[in-house]
C-alpha positions as CSV (number, residue, x, y, z in Angstrom):
1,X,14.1,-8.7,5.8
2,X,11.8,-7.8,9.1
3,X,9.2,-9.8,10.6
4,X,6.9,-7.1,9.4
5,X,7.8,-7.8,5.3
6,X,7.5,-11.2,5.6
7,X,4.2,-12.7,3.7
8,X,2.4,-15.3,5.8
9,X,0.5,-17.0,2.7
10,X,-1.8,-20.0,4.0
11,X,-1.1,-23.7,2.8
12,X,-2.6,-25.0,-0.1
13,X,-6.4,-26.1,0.6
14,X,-10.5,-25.3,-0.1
15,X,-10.4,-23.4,3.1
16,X,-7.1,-22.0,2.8
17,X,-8.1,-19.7,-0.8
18,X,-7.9,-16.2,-1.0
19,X,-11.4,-15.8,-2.1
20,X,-12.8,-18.6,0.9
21,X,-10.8,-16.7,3.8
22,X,-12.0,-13.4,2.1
23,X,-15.4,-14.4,2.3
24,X,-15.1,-15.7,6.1
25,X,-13.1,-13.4,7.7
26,X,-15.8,-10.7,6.0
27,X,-18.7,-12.4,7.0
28,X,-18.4,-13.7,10.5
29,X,-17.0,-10.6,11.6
30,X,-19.4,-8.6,9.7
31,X,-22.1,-10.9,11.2
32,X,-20.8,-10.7,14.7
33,X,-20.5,-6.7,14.7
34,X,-24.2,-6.5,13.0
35,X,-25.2,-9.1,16.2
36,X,-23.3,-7.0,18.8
37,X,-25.9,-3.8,17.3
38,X,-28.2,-5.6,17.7
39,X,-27.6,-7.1,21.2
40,X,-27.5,-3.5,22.2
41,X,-30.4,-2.0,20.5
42,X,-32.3,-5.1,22.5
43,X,-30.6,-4.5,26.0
44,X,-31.4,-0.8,25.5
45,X,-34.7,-1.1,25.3
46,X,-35.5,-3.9,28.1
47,X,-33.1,-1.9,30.5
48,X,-34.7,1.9,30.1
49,X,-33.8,2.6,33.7
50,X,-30.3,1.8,34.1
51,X,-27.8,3.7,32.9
52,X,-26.9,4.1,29.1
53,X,-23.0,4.2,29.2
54,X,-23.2,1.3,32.0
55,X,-25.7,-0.8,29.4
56,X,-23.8,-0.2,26.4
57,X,-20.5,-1.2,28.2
58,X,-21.8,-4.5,28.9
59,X,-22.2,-5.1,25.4
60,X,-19.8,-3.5,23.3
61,X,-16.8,-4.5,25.3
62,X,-17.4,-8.3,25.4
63,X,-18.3,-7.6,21.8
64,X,-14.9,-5.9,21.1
65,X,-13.0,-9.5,22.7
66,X,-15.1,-11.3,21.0
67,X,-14.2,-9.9,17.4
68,X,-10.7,-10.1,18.5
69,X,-10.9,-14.0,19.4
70,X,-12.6,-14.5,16.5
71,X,-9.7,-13.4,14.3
72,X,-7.4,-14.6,16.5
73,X,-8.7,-17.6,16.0
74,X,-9.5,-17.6,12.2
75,X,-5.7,-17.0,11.5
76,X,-4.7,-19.9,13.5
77,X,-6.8,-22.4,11.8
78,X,-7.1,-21.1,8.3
79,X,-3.7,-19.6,8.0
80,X,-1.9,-21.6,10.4
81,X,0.2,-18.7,11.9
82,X,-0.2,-16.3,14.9
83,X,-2.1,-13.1,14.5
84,X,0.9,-11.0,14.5
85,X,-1.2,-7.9,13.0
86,X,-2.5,-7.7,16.6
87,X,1.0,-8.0,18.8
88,X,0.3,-5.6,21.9
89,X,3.9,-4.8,21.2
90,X,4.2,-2.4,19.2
91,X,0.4,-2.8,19.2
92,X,0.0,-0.6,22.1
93,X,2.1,2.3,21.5
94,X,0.7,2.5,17.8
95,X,-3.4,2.4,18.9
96,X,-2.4,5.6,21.1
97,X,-0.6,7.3,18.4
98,X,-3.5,6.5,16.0
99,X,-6.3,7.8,18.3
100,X,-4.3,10.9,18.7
101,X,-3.8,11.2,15.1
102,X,-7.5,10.3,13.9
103,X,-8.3,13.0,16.8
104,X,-6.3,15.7,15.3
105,X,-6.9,15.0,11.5
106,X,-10.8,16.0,12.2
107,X,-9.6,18.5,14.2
108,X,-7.7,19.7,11.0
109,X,-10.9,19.4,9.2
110,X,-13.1,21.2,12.0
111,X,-10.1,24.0,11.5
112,X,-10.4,24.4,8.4
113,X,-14.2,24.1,8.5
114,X,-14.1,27.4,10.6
115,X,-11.4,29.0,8.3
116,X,-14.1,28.7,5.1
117,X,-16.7,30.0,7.4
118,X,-18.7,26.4,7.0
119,X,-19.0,26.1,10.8
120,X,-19.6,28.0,14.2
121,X,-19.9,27.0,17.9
122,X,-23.1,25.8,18.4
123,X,-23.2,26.6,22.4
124,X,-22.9,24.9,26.0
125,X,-21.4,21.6,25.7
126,X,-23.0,18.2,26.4
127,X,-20.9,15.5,28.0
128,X,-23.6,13.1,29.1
129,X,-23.4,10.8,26.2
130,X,-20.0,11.0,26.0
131,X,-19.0,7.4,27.4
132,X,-22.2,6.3,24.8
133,X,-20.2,7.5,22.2
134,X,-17.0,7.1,22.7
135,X,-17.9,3.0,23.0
136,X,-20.2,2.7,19.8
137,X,-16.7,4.7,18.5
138,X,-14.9,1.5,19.7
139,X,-16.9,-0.8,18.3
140,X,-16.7,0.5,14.9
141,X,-13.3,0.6,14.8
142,X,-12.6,-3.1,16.4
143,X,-15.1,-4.6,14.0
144,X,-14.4,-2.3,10.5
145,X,-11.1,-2.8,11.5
146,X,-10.6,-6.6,11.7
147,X,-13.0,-7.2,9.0
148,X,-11.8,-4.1,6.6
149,X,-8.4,-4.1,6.7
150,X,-7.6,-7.7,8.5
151,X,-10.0,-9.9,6.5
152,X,-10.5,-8.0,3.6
153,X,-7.4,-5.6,2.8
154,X,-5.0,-7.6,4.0
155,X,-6.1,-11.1,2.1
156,X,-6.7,-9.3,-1.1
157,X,-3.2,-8.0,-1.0
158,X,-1.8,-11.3,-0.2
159,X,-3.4,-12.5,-3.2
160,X,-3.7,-9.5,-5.7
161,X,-1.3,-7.0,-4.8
162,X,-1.0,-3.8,-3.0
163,X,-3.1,-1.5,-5.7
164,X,-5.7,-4.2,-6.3
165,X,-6.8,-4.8,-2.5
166,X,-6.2,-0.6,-2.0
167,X,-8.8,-0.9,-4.9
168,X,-11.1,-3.3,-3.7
169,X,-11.2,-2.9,-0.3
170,X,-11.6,1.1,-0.6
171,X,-15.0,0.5,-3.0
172,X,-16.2,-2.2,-0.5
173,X,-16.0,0.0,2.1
174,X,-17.6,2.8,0.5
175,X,-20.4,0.7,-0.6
176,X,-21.2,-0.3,2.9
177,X,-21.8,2.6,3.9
178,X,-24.6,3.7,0.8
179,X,-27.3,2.3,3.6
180,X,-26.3,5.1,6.1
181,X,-29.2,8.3,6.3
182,X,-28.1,11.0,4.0
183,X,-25.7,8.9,2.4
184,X,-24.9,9.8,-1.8
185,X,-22.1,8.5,-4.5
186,X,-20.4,11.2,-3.1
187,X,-20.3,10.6,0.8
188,X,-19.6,6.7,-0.4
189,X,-16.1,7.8,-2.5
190,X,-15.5,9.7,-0.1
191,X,-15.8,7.4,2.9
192,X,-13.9,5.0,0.3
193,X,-11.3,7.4,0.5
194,X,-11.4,8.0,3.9
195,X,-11.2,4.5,4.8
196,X,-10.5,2.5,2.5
197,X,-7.3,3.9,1.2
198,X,-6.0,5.9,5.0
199,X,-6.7,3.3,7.0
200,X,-5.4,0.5,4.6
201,X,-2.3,2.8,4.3
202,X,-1.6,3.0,7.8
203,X,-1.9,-1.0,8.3
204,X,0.5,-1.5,5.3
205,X,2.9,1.3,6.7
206,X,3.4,-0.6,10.3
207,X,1.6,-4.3,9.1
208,X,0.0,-3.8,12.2
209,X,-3.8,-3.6,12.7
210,X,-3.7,-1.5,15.9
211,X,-2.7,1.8,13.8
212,X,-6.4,2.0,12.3
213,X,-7.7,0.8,14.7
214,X,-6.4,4.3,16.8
215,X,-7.3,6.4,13.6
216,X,-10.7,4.6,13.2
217,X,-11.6,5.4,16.6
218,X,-9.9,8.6,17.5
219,X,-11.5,10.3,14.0
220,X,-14.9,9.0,15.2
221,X,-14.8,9.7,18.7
222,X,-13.7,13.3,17.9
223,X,-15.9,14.0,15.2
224,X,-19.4,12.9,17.2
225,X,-17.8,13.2,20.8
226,X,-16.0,16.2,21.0
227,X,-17.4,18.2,18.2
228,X,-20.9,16.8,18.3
229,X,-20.7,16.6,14.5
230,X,-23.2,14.1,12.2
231,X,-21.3,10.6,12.1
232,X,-21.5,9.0,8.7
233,X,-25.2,10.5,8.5
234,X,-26.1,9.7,12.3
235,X,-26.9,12.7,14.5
236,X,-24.7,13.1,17.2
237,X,-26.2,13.4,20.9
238,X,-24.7,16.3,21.5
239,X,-20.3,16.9,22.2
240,X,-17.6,18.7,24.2
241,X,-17.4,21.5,21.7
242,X,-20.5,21.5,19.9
243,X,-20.6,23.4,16.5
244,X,-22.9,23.9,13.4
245,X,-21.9,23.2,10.0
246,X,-23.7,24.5,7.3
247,X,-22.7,26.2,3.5
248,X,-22.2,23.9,0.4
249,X,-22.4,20.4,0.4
250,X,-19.4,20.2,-1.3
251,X,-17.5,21.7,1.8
252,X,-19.9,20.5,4.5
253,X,-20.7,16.8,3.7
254,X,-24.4,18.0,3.4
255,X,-26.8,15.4,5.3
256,X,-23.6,12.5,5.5
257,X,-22.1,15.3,7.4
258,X,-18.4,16.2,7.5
259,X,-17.2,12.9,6.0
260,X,-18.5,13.6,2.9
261,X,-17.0,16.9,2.7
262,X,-14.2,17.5,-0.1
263,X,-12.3,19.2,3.0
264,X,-12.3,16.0,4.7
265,X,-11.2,14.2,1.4
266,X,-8.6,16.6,1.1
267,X,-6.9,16.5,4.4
268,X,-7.3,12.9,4.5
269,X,-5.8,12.2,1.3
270,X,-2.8,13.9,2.0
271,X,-2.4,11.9,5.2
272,X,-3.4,8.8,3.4
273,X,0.2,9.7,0.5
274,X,2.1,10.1,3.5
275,X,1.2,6.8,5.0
276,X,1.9,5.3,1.6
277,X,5.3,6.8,1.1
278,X,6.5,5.2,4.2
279,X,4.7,2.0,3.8
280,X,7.2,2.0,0.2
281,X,10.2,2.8,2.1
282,X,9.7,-0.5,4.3
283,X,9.2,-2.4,1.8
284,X,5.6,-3.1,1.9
285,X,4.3,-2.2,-1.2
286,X,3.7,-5.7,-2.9
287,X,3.6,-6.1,-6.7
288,X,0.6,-7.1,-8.6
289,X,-0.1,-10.3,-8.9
290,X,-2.5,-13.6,-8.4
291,X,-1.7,-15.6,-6.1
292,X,-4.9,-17.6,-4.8
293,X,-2.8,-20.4,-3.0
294,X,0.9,-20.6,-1.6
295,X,3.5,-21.9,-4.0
């Protein structure tokens, strides 16, 4: 048996429960990422005159160590272990592959987008929000990431199982993103889908957390930054490759935007079975089961 099939369940202790380290892993990070938003929308607005990438560098990044200190840190002291989830080796080489691969799955969608006759070139590029986007991009992914699929996915399946925490964490997920503009039952099972169940799959097929982390942020970055697409109901500023999407709602994601698209469903689900074949071939599919303490 690998390193990577090995359970790390925490001693037995109030602080050491599945449902206490679900609920602070979820929170503080939650509450740190909603801070770091925060931080930024502040900063933004008493620094008008200097430059937006260079301000929203200065937050996000710190912010982005931050989150991962945090975890770091929670696994040491509730779980007694080190964080090997976010090993830079294979780390590394996996958070490239993922950003390529979130990258060309909404490039699959955009694809198929024109192929429908759902979207068009919308004209000249704009690069100068580019660095803007591409960082709020990082900061999604860091922070859904480690609090998603690190403190949420991964303790539930500890505890639960494989299908319970693919359960739980993909309506969790879904749900947190009802407050987003334009944002339906639809666009939330569909973001459920999208991330809940893809990006839960690819942790569970490599048990490490840099794999959605890539996905998370290469999807995000390519779907506001390059294609200038709406972002979970958020107007992009702009893109590389501009286009207009328009038609159904059922094929364009309506107001959401191309998330909530069945397209997007589509192509993501069959990314998100292949994912979960291999992540059964390893050996990481764990049985149901309650387990809220180690034996």
């Amino acid at each position: 048996m690998t390193a990577s099939t090995v359970d790390h369940p925490p001693a037995r202790g109030f602080f050491n429960s599945t449902p206490v380290r679900f609920f602070i892993f979820s929170v503080s990070l939650i509450a740190l990422d909603i801070g770091a938003q925060f931080a930024l929308a502040l900063a933004s607005r008493r620094l008008p005159r200097l430059d937006p990438g260079l301000v929203t560098a200065s937050v996000i990044l710190p912010a982005c160590v931050l989150l991962l200190l945090l975890y770091a840190g929670l696994v040491r002291v509730l779980e007694r272990r080190k964080p090997s989830e976010l090993a830079l080796d294979p780390g590394a080489g996996l958070a490239v592959a993922g950003t390529a691969g979130g990258v060309l799955l909404f490039s699959l969608v955009m694809a198929a987008f024109f192929a429908l006759g759902v979207a068009r070139l919308a004209g000249g590029g704009d690069s100068s929000e580019i660095v803007v986007m591409a960082l709020m991009a990082v900061l999604a992914a860091f922070a859904e990431e480690l609090a998603i699929r690190g403190g949420v996915f991964r303790i539930l399946e500890e505890g639960l199982g494989s299908l319970a925490a693919l359960a739980l964490s993909a309506l969790l997920f879904g749900c947190m993103h009802l407050a987003n503009p334009g944002a339906t039952l639809v666009s939330a099972a569909s973001i459920a889908v999208l991330g809940g169940l893809l990006l839960a799959a690819a942790y569970m097929a490599t048990r490490s957390l840099w794999l959605p982390i890539g996905i998370h942020f290469g999807f995000n970055f390519a779907e506001s930054g390059i294609f200038g697409a709406t972002l979970s109901g958020v107007q992009s500023h702009g893109g590389i490759w501009p286009v207009s999407i328009h038609g159904p709602q059922l094929l364009s994601g309506g107001a959401f935007g191309p998330e909530a698209s069945v397209v997007t469903v589509t192509i993501n689900g069959l990314a998100t079975v292949a994912l979960l074949i291999v992540a059964v071939r390893r050996g990481e599919w764990r049985p149901l089961r309650l387990r809220l303490w180690a034996a």
